[in-house]
N, C-alpha and C positions, 0 to 999 in steps of 0.2 A: 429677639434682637433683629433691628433691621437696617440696609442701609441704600446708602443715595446719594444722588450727585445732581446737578444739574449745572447751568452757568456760573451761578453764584458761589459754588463751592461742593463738598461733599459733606455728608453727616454720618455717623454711628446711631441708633437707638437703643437702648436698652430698659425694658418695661418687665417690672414685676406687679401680680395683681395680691401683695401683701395690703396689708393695713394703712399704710399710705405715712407719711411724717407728718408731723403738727404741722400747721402753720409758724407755732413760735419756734421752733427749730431752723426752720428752712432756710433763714439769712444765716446760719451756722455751719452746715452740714458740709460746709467747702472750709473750713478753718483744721490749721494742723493741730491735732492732737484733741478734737472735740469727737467726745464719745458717748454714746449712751448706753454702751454693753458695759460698761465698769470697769471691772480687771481682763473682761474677756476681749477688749478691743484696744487698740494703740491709737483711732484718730487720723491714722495716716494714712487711711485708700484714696478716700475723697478728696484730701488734699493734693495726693500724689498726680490724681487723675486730672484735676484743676489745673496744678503747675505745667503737666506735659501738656495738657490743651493751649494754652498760654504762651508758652514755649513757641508753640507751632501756630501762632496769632491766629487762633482761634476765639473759640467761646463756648462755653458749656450751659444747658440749662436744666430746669427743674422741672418737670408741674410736677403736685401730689395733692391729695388730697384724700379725704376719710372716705374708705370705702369703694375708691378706684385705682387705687395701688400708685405706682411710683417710676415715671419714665424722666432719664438724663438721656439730654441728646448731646453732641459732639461735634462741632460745628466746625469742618478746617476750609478755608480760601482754595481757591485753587491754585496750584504750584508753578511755580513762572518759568516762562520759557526758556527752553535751554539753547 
């Protein structure tokens, strides 16, 4: 995990060097209740994680790919002045 600020805003990273997700999953893996562990999983992290970034007029993103694992980053504005 790593994180960052600059003018533009702040970000979260988080990078795993698992197996990476298909390509045909990837426009998915932000949908509630979409899972590919079966009965072991409910579908609702990635959605939960999406909504609260959203929430907080943000943006979340993805890259993945076979064989270099799988980083979402977390993208929030920066917070207006008080």
């Amino acid at each position: 995990m790593s994180t960052g600020v600059d003018e533009a805003g702040c970000w979260v990273r988080v990078h795993d060097d698992g197996p990476g997700i298909p390509e045909e999953l990837q426009a998915r893996v932000f949908e509630p209740f979409f899972t590919t562990k079966g009965k072991e999983g409910t579908g609702l992290g990635l959605a939960m994680v999406y909504a609260f970034v959203q929430r907080h007029a943000g943006k979340l993103t993805l890259d993945s790919g076979p064989a270099h694992g799988t980083t979402f980053t977390l993208w929030f504005p920066p917070a207006p002045a008080s």
